[in-house]
N, C-alpha and C positions, 0 to 999 in steps of 0.2 A: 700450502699451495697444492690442486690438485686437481687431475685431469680425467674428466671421465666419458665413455660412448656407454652404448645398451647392453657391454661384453664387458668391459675394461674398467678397473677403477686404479688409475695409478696416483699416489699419493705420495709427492716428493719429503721428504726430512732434510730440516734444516741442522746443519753438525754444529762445530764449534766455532765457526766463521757467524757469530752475533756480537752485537756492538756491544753488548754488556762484557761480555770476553775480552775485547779489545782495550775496551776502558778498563779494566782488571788489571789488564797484562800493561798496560804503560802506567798504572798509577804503583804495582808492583815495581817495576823496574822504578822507575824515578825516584821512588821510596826509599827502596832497597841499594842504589847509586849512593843519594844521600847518606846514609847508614854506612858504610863503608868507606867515602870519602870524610866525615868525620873521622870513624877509629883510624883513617892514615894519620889524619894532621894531628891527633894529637898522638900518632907514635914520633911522627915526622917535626913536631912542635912547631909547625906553618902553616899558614891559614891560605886550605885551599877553595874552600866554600868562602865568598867574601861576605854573606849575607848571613853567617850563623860563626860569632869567633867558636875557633874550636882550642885556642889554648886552655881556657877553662875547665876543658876534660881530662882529665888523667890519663896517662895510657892503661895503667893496670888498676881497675878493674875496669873503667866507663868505657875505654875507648876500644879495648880488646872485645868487650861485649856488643859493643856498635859496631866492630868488624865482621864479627859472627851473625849478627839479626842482618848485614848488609849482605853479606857470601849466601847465606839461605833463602833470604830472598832475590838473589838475582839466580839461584838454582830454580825456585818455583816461579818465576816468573818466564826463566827460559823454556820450561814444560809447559806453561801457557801459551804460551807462542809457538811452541813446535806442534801442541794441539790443532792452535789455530790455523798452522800452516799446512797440515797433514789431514784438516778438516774431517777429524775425528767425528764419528758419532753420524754424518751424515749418506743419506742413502735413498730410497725408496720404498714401498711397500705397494705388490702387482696384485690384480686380483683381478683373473682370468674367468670369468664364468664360460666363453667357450668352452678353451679349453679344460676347465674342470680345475686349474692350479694357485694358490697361491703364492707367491715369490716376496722373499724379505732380504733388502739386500744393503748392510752397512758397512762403510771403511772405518776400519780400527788403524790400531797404528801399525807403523812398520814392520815387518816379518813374516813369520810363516802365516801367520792369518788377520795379514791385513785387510782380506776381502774377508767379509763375513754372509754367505748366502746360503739362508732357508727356504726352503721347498718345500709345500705341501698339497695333499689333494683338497680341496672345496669340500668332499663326502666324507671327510674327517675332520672338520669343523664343528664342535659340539654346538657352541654356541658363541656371542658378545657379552664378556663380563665387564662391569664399571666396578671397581674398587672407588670409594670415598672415604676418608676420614677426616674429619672435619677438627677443629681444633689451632691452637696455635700455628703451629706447622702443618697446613689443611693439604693436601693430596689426595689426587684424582686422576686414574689412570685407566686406560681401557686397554681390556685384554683381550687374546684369542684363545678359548678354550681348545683343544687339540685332542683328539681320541687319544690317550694311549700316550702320552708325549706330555699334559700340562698345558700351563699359559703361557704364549707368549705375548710379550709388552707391546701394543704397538702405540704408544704414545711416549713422550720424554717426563722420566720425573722430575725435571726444570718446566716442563709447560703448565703456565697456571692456569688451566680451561676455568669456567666459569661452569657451573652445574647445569645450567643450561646448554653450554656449549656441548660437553661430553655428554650430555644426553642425548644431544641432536645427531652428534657424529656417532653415539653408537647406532644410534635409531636406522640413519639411514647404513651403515657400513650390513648390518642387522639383514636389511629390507633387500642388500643388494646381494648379499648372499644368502638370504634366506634359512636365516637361522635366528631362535631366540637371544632372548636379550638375559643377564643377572646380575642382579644388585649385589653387593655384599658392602 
């Protein structure tokens, strides 16, 4: 999503509030529930799942090991959701040709640099790099070349543009600040 006039190109980022996250984090947790109310009942020798006997299990090794895969996933399931909830990852990126600035602005998580905002001038923009690597695990990202400073990322290594896609979005980002474009 993203909003632009003859000066201005503001380009919202979407964080960690995506339904794929969401479906993550409750198929984690119900998972990880299960798992751990198993290793109870068969410490406890009572069936508190009615749809899975759990007397069958032992407590020492099956059930103590089902307590643990249960406890670990309700720990990573609960960082999913505090993700989700703290909307990690999401922000904008400004692109000021008035004023000559670029602004990159994302919430991390809580603490000292929960806000994460980069600042740049437009006349230290080298250029739009496109990283591709095509393959199993295919990745495709577009950069900002930076004088003096490096690349920074301004697309998500979770977004799977389509080579067209990132080519078009480098093209025009390219056209509207006026700078070349590189392949690597």
């Amino acid at each position: 999503m993203s909003w632009r006039s003859e000066s201005i190109w503001i380009e919202f980022i979407v964080g960690s509030r995506k339904t794929s996250n969401f479906c993550w984090a409750l198929i984690l947790f119900f998972g990880s529930l299960g798992f751990l109310l198993v290793g109870i009942s068969s410490y406890l020798g009572r069936n508190l799942i009615s749809l899975f006997p759990s007397q069958q299990i032992v407590f020492f090794p099956q059930g103590i090991v089902m307590s643990f895969y249960g406890i670990a996933g309700l720990f990573i399931s609960s960082y999913l959701w505090c993700t989700i909830f703290w909307n990690v990852g999401s922000g904008y990126d400004r692109f000021d040709r008035k004023e000559g600035i670029v602004c990159i602005f994302r919430w991390g998580f809580p603490g000292k640099n929960r806000r994460i905002f980069l600042q740049f001038l437009i006349k230290d923009i080298q250029s739009i790099r496109i990283e591709v690597k095509e393959g199993i695990y295919a990745r495709r990202v577009l950069y900002m070349e930076i004088r003096g400073q490096g690349a920074v990322p301004l697309t998500r290594t979770d977004e799977n543009l389509t080579p067209r896609e990132i080519e078009q979005k480098a093209a025009e980002l390219a056209y509207f600040l006026r700078v070349p474009i590189e392949v690597f």
